[in-house]
mmCIF entry with sequence, helices, sheets and N, C-alpha, C, O atoms, coordinates in Angstrom:
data_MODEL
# 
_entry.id   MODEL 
# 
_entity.id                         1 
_entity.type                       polymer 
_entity.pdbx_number_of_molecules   1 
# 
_entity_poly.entity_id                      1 
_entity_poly.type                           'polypeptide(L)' 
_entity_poly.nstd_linkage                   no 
_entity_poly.nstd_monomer                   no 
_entity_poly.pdbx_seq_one_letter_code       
;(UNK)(UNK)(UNK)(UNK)(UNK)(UNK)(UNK)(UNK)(UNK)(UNK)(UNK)(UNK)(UNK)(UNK)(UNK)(UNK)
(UNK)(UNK)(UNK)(UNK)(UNK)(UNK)(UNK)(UNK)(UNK)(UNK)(UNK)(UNK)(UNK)(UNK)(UNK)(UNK)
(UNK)(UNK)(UNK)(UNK)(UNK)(UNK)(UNK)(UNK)(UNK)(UNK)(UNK)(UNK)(UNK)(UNK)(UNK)(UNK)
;
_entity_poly.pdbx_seq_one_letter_code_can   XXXXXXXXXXXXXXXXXXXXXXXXXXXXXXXXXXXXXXXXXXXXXXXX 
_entity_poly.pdbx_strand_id                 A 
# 
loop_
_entity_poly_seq.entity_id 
_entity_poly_seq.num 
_entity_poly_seq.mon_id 
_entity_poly_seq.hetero 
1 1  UNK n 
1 2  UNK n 
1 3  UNK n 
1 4  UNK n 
1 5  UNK n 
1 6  UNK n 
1 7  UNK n 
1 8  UNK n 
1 9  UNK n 
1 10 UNK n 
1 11 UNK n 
1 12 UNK n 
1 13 UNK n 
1 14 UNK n 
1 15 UNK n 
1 16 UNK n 
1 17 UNK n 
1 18 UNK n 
1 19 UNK n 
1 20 UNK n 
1 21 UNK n 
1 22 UNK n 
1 23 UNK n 
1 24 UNK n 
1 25 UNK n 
1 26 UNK n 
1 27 UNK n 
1 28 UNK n 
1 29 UNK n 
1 30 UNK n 
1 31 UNK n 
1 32 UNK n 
1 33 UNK n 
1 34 UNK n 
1 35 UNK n 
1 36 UNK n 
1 37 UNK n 
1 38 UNK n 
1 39 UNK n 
1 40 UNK n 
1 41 UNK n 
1 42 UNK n 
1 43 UNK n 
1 44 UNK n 
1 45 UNK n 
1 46 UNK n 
1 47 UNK n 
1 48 UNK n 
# 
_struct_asym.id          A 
_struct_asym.entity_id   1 
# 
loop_
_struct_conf.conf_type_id 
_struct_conf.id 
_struct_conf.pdbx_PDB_helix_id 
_struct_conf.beg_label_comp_id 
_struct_conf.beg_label_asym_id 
_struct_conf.beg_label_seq_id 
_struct_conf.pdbx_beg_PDB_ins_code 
_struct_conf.end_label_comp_id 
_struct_conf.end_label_asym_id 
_struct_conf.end_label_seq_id 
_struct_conf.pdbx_end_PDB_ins_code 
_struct_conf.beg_auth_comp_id 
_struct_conf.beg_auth_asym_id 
_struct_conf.beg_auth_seq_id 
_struct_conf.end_auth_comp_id 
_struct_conf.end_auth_asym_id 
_struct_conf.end_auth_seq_id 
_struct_conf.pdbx_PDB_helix_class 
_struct_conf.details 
_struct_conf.pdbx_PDB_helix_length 
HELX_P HELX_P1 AA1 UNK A 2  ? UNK A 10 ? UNK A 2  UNK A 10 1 ? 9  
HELX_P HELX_P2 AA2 UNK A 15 ? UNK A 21 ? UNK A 15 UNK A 21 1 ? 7  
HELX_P HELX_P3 AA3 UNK A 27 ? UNK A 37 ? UNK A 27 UNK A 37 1 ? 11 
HELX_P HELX_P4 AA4 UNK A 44 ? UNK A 47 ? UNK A 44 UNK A 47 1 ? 4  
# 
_struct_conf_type.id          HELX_P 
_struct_conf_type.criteria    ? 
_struct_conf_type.reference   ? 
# 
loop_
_atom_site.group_PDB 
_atom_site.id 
_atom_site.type_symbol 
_atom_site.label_atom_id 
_atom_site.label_alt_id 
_atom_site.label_comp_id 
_atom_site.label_asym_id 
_atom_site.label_entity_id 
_atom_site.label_seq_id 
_atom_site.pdbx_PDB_ins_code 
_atom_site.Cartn_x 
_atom_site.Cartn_y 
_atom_site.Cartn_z 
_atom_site.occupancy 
_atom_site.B_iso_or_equiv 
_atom_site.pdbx_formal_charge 
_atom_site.auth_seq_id 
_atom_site.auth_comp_id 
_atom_site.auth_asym_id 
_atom_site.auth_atom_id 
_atom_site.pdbx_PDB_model_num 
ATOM 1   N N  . UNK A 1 1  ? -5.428  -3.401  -37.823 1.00 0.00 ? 1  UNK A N  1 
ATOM 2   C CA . UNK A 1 1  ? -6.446  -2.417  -37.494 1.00 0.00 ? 1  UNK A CA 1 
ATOM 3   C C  . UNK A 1 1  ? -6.857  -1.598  -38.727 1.00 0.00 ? 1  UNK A C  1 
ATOM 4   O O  . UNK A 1 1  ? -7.931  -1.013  -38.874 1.00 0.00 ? 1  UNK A O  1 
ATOM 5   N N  . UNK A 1 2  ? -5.933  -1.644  -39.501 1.00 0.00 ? 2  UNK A N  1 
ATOM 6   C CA . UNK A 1 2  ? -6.446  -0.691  -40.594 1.00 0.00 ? 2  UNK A CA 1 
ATOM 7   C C  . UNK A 1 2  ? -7.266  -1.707  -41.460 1.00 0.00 ? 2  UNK A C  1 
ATOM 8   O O  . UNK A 1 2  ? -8.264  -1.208  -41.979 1.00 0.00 ? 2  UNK A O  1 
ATOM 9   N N  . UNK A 1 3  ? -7.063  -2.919  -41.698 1.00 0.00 ? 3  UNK A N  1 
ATOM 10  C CA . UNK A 1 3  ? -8.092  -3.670  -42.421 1.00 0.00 ? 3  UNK A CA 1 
ATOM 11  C C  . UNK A 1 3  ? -9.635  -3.474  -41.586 1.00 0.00 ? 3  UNK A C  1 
ATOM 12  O O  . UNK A 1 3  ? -10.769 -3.500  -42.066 1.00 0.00 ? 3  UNK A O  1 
ATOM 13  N N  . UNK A 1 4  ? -9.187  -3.268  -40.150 1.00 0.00 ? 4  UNK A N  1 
ATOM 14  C CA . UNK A 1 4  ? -10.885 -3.182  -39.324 1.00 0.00 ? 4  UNK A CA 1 
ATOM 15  C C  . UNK A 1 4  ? -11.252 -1.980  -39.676 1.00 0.00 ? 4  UNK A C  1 
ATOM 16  O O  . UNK A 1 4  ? -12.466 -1.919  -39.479 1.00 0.00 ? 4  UNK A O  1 
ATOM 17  N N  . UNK A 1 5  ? -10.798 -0.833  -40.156 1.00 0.00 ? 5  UNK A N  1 
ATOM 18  C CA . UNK A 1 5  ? -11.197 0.541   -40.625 1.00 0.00 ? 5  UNK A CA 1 
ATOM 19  C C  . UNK A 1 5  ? -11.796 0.328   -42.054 1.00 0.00 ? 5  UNK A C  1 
ATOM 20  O O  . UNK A 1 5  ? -12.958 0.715   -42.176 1.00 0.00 ? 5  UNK A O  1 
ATOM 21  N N  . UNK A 1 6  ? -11.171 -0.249  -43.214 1.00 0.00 ? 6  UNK A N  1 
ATOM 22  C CA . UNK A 1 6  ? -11.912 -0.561  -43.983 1.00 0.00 ? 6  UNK A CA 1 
ATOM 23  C C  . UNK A 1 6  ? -12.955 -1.162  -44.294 1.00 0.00 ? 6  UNK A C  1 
ATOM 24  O O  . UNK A 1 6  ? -13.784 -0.777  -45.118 1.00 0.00 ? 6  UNK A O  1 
ATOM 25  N N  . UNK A 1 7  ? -12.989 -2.235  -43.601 1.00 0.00 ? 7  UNK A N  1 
ATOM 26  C CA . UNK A 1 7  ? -14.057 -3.273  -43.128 1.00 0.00 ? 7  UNK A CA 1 
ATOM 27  C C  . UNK A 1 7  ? -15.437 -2.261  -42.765 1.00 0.00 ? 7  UNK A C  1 
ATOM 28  O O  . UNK A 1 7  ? -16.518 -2.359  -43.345 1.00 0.00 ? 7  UNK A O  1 
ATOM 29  N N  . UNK A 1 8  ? -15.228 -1.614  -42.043 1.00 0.00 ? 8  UNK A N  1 
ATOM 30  C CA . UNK A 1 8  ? -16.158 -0.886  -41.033 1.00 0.00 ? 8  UNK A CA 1 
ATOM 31  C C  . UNK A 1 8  ? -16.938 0.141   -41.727 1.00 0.00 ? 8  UNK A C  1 
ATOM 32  O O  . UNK A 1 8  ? -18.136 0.410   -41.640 1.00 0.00 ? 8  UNK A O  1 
ATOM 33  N N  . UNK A 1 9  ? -15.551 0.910   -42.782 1.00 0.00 ? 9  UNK A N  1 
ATOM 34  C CA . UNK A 1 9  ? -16.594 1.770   -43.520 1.00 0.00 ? 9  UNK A CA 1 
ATOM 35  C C  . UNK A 1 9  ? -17.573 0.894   -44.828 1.00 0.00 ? 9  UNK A C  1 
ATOM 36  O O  . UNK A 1 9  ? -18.654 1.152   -45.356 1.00 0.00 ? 9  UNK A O  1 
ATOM 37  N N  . UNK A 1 10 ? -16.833 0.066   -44.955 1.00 0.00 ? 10 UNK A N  1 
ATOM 38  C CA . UNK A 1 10 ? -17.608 -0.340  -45.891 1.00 0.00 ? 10 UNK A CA 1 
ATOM 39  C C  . UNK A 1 10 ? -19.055 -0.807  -45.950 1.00 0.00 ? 10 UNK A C  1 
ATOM 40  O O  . UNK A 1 10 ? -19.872 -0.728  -46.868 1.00 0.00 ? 10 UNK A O  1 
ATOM 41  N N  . UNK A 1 11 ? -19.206 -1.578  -44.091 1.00 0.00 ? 11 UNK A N  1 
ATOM 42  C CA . UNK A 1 11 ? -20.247 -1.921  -43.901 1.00 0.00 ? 11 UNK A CA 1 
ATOM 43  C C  . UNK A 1 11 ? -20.849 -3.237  -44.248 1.00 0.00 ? 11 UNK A C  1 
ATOM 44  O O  . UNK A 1 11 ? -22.043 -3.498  -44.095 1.00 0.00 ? 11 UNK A O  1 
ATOM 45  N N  . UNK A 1 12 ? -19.730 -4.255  -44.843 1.00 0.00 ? 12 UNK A N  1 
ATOM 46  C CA . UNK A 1 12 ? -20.284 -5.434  -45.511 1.00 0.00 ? 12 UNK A CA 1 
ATOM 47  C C  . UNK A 1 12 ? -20.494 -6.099  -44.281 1.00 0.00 ? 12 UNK A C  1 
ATOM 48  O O  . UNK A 1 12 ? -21.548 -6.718  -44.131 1.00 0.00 ? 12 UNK A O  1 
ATOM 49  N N  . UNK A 1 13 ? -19.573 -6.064  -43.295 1.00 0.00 ? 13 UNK A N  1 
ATOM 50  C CA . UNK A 1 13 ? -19.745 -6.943  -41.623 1.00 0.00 ? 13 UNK A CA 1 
ATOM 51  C C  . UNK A 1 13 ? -20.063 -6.521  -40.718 1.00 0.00 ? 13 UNK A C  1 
ATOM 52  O O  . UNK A 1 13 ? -20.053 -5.298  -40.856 1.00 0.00 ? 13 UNK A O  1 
ATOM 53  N N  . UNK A 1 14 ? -20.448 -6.860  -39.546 1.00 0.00 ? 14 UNK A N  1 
ATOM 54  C CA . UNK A 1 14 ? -20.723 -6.160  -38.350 1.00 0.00 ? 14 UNK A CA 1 
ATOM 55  C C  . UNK A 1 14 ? -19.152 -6.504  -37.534 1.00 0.00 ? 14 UNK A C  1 
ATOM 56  O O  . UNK A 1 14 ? -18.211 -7.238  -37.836 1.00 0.00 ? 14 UNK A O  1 
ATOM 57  N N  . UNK A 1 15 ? -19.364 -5.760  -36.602 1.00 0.00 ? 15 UNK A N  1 
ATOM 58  C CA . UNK A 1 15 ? -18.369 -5.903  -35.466 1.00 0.00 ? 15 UNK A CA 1 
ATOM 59  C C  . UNK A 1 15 ? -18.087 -7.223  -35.092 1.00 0.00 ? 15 UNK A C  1 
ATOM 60  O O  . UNK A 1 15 ? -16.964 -7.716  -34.987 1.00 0.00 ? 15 UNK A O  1 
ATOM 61  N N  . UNK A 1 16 ? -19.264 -7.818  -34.879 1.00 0.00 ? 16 UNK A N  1 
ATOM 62  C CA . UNK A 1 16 ? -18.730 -9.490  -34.709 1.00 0.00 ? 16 UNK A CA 1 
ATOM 63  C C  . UNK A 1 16 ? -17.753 -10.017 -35.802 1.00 0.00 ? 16 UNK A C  1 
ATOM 64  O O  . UNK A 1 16 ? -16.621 -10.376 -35.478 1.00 0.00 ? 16 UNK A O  1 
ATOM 65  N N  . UNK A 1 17 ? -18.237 -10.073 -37.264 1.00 0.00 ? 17 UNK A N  1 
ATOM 66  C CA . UNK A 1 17 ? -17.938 -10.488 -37.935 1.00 0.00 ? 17 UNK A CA 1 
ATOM 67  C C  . UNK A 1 17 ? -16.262 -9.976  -38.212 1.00 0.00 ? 17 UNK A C  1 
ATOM 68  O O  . UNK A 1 17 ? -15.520 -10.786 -38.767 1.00 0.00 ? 17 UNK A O  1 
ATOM 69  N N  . UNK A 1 18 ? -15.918 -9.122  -37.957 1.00 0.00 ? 18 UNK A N  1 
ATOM 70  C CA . UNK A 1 18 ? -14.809 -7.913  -38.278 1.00 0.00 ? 18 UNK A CA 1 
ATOM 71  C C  . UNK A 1 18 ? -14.056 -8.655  -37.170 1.00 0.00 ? 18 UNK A C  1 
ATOM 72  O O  . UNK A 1 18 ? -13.003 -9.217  -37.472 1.00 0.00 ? 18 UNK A O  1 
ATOM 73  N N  . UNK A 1 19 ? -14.506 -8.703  -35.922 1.00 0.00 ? 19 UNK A N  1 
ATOM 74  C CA . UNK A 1 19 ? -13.299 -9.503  -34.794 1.00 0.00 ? 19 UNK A CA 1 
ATOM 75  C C  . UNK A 1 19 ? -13.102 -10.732 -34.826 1.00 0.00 ? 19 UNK A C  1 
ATOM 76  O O  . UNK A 1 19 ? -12.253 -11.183 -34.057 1.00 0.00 ? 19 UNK A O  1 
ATOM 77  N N  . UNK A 1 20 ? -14.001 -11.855 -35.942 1.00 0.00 ? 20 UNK A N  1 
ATOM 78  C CA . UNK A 1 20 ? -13.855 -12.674 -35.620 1.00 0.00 ? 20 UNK A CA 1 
ATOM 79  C C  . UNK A 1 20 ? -12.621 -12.871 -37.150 1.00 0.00 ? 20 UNK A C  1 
ATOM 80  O O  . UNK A 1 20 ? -11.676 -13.654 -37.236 1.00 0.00 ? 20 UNK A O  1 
ATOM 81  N N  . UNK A 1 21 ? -13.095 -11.870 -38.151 1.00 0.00 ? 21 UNK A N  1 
ATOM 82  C CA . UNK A 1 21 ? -12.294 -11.882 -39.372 1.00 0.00 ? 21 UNK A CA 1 
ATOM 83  C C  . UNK A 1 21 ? -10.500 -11.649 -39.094 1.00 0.00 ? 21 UNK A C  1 
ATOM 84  O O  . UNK A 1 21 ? -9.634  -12.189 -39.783 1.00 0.00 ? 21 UNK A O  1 
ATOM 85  N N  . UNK A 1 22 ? -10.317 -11.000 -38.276 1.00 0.00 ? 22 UNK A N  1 
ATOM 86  C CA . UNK A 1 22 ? -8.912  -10.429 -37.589 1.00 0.00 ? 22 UNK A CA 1 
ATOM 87  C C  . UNK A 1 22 ? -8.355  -11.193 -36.470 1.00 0.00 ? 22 UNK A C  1 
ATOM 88  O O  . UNK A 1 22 ? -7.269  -10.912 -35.963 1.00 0.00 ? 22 UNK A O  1 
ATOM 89  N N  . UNK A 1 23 ? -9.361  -12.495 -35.955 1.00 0.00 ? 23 UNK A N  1 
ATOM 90  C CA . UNK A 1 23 ? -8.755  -13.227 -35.097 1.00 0.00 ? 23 UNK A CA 1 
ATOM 91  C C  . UNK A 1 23 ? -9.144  -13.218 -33.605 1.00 0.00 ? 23 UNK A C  1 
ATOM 92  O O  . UNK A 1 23 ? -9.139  -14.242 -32.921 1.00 0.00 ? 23 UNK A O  1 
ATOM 93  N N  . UNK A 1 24 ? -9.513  -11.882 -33.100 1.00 0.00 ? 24 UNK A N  1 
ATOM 94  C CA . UNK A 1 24 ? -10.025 -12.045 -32.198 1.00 0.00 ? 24 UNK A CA 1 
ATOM 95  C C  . UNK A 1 24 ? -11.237 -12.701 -31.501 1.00 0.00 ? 24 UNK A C  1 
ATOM 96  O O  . UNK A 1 24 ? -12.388 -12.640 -31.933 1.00 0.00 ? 24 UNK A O  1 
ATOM 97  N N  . UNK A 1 25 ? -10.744 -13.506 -30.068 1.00 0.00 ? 25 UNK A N  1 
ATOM 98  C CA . UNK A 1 25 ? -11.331 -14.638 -29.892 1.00 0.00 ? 25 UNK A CA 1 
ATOM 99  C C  . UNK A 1 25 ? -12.968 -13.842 -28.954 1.00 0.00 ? 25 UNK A C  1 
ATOM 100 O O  . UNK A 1 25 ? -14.005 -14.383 -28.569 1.00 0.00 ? 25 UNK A O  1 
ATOM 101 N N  . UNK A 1 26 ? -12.636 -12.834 -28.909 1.00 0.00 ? 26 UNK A N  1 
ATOM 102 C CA . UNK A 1 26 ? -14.226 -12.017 -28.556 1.00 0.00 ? 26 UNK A CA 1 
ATOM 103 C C  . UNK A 1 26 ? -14.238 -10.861 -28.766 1.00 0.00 ? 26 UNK A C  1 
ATOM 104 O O  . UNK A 1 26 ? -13.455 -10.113 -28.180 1.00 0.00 ? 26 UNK A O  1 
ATOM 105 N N  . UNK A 1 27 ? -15.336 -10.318 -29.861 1.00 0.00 ? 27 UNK A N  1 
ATOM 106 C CA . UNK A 1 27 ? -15.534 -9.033  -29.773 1.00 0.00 ? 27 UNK A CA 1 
ATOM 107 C C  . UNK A 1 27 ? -15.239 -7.863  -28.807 1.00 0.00 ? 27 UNK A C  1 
ATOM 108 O O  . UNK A 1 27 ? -14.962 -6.699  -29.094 1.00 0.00 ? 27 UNK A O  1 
ATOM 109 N N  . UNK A 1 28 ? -15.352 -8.397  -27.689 1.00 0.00 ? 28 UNK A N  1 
ATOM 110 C CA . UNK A 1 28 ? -15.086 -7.468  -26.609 1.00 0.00 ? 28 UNK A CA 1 
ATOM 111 C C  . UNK A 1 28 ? -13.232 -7.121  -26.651 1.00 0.00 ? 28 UNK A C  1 
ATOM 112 O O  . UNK A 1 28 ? -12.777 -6.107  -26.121 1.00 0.00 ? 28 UNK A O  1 
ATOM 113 N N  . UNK A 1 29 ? -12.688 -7.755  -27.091 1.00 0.00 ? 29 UNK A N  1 
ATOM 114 C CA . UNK A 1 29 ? -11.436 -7.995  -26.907 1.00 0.00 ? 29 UNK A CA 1 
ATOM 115 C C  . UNK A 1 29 ? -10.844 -7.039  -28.042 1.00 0.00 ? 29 UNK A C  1 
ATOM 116 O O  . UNK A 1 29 ? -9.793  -6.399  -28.085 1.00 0.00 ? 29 UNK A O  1 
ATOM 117 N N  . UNK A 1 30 ? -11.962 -7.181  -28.997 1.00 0.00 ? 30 UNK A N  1 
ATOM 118 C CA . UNK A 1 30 ? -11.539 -6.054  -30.661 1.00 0.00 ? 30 UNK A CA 1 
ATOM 119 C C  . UNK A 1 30 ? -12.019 -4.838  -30.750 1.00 0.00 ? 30 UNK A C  1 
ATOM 120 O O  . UNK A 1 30 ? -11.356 -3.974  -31.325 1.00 0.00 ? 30 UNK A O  1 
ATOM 121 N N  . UNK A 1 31 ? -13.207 -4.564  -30.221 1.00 0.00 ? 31 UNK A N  1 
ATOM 122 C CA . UNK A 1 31 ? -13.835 -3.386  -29.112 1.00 0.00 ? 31 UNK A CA 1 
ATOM 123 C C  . UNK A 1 31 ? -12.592 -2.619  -28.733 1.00 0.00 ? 31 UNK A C  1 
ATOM 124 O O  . UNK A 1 31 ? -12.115 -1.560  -29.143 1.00 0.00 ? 31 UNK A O  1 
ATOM 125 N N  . UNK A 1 32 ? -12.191 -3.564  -27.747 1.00 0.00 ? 32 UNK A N  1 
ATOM 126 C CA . UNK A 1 32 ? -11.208 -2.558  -26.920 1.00 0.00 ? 32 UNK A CA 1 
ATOM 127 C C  . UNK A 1 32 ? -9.611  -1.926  -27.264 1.00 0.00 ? 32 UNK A C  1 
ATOM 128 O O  . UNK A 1 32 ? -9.031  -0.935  -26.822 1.00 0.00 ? 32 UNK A O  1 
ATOM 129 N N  . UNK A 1 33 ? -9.234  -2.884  -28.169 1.00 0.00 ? 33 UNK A N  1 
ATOM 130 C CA . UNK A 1 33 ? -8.054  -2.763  -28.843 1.00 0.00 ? 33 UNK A CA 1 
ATOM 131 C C  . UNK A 1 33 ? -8.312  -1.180  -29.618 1.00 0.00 ? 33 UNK A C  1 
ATOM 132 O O  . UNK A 1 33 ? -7.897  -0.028  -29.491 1.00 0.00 ? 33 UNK A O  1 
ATOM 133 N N  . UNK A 1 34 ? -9.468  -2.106  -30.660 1.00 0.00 ? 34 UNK A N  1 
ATOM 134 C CA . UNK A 1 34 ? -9.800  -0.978  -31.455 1.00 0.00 ? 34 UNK A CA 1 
ATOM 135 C C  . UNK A 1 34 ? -9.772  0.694   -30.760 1.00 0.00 ? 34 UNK A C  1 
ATOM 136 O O  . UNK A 1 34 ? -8.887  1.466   -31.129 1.00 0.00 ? 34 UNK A O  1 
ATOM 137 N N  . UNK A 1 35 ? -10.676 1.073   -29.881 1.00 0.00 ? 35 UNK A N  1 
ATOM 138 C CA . UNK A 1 35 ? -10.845 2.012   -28.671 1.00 0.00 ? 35 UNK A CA 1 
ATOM 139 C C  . UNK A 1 35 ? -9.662  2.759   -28.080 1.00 0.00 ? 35 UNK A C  1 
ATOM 140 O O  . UNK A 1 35 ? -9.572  3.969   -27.872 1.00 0.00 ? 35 UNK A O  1 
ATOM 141 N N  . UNK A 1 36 ? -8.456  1.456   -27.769 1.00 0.00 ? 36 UNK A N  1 
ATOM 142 C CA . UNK A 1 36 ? -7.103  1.702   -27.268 1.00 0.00 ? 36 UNK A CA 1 
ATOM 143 C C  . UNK A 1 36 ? -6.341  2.675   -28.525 1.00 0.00 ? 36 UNK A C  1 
ATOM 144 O O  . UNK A 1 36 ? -5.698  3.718   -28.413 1.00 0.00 ? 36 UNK A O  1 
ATOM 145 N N  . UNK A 1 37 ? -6.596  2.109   -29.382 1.00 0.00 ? 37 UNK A N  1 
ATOM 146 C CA . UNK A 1 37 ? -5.575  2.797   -30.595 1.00 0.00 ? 37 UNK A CA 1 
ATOM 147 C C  . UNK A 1 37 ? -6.173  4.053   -31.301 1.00 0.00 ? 37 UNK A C  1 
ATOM 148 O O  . UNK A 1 37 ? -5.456  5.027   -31.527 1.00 0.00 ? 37 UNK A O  1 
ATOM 149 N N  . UNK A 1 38 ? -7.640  4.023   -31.689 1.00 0.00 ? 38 UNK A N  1 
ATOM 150 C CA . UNK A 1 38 ? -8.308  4.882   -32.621 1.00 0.00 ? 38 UNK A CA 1 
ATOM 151 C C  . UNK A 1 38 ? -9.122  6.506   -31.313 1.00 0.00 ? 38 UNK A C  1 
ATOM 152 O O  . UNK A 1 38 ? -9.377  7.688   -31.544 1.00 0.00 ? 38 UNK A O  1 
ATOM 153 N N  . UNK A 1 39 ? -9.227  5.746   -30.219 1.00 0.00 ? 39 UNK A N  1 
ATOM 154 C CA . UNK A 1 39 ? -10.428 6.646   -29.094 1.00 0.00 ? 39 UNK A CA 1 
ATOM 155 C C  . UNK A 1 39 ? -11.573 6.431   -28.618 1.00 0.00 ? 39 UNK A C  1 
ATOM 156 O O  . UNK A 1 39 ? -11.983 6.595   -27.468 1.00 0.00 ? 39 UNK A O  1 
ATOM 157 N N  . UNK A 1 40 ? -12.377 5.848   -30.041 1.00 0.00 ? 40 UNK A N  1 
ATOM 158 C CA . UNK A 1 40 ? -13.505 5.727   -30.250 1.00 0.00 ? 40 UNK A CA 1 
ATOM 159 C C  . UNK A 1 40 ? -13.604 4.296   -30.532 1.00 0.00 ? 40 UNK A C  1 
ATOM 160 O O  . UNK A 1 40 ? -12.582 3.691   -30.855 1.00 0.00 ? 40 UNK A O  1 
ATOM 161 N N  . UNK A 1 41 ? -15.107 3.485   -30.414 1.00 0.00 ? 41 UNK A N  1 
ATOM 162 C CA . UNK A 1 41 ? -15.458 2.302   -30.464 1.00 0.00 ? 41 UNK A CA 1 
ATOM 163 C C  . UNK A 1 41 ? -15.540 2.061   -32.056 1.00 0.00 ? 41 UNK A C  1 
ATOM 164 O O  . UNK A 1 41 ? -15.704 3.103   -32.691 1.00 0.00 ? 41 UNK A O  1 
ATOM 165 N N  . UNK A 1 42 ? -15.469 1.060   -32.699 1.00 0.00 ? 42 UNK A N  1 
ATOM 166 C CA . UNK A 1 42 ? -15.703 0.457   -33.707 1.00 0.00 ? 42 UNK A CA 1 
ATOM 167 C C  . UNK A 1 42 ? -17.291 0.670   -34.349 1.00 0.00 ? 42 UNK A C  1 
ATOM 168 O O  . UNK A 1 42 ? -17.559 0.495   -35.537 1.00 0.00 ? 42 UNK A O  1 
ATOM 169 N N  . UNK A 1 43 ? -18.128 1.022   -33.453 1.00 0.00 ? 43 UNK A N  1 
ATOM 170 C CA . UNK A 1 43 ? -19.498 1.332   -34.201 1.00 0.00 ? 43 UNK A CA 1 
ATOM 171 C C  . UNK A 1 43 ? -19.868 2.956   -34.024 1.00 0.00 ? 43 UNK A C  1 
ATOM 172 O O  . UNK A 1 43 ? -20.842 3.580   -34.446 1.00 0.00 ? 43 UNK A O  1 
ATOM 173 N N  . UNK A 1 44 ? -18.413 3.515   -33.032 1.00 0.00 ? 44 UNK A N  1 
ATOM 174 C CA . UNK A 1 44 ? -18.670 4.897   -33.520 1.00 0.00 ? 44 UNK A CA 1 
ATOM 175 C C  . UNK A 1 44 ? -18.123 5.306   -34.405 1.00 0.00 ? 44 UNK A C  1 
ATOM 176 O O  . UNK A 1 44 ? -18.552 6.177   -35.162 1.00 0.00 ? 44 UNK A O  1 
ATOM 177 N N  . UNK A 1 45 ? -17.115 4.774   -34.470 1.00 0.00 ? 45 UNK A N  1 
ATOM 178 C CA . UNK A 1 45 ? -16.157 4.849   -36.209 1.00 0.00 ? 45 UNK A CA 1 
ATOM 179 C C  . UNK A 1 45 ? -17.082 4.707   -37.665 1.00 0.00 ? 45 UNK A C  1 
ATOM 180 O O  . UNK A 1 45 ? -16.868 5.410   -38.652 1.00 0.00 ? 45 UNK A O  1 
ATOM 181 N N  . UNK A 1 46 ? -18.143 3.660   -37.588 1.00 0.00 ? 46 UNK A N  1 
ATOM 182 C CA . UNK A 1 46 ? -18.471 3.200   -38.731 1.00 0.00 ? 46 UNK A CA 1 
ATOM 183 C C  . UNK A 1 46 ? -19.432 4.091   -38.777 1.00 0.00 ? 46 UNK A C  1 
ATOM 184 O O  . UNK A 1 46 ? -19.689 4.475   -39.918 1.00 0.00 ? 46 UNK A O  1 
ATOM 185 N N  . UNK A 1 47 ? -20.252 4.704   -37.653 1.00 0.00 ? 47 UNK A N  1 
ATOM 186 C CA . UNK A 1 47 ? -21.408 5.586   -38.092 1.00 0.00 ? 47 UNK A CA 1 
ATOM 187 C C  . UNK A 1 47 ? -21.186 7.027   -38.497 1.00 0.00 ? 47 UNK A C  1 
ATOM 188 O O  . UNK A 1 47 ? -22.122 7.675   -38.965 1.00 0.00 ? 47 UNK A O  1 
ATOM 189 N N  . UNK A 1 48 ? -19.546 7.746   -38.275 1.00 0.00 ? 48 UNK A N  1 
ATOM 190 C CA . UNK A 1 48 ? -19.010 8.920   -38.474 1.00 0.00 ? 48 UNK A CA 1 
ATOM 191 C C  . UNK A 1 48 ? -18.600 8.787   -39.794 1.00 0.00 ? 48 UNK A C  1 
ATOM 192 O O  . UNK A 1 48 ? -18.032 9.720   -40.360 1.00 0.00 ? 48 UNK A O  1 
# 
């Protein structure tokens, strides 16, 4: 997850690209993880 935090600020990938980079077999699935651990969604993270 912390590689998806870097990832995210950096902005080189989108969310697809970021869940599919970490393994997950659907975005929705890295969405929610992400969400579970941090609060917030993965594209509210990247826009804060």
């Amino acid at each position: 997850m912390e590689l998806a935090k870097t990832l995210l600020i950096e902005q080189q990938f989108n969310v697809n690209e970021i869940a599919s980079k970490l393994g997950y077999s659907t975005s929705s699935h890295f969405i929610a993880a992400f969400k579970k651990k941090y609060g917030i969604t993965p594209k509210q993270y990247s826009i804060s």
